[in-house]
N, C-alpha and C positions, 0 to 999 in steps of 0.2 A: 467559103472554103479558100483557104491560100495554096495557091501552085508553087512547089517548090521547084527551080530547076535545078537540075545534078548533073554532072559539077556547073560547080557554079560559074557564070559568067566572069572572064577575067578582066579587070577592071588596068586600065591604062593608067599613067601619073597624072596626066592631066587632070581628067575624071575624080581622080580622089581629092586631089587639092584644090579640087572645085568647091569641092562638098563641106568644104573649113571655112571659116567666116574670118581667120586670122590669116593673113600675112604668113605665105611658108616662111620668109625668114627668120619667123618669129617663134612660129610651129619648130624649125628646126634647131634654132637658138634655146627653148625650151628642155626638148629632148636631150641635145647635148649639156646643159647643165644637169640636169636628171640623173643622165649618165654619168656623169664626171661623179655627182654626189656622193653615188650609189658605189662607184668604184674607191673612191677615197675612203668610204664609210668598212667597205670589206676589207683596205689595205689597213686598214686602223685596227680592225677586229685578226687578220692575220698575224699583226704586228704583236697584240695582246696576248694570243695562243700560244705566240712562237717564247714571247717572255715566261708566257705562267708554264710551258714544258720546260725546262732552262731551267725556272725556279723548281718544279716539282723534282728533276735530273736531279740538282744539287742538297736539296733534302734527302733524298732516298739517299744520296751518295754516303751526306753527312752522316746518316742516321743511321746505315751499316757500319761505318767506322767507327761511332761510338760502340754500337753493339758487341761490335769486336773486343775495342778496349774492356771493354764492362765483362765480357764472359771469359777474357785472358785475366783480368784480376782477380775472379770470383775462382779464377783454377786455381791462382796464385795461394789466394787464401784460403783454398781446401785444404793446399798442400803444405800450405803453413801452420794449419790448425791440427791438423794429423801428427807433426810433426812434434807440436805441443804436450801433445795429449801420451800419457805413459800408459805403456800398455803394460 
């Protein structure tokens, strides 16, 4: 049977960096590129979002403008074919 104690023993620095077979320098040189990766790899993926909103902005933009154009010519031409047409 295992004895768990609660809470649990709080463990000093020393103690932890005991318990490593590596060099903290190394441990810590480690984690810090880790980090740095891990942050570069997000500011890359923000970078990407912040573009494809930008491009999505400017399509929606573009593509009410056409639409506009498109339903002011199709009045154009009701009101030109009305106009043809003898009653």
């Amino acid at each position: 049977m295992v004895m768990v104690v609660w809470p649990p023993k709080e463990r000093t620095m020393p103690e932890d960096i005991a318990r490593y077979k590596s060099p903290p320098h190394k441990v810590i040189e480690f984690l810090k590129k880790g980090r740095d990766q891990l942050r570069e790899k997000y500011r890359l993926l923000r970078e990407k979002h912040r573009v494809a909103e930008n491009q999505i902005r400017a399509v929606t933009k573009s593509r009410e403008a056409w639409r506009t154009r498109a339903e002011a010519a199709e009045a154009k031409l009701k009101e030109l074919e009305k106009k043809r047409q003898p009653n």
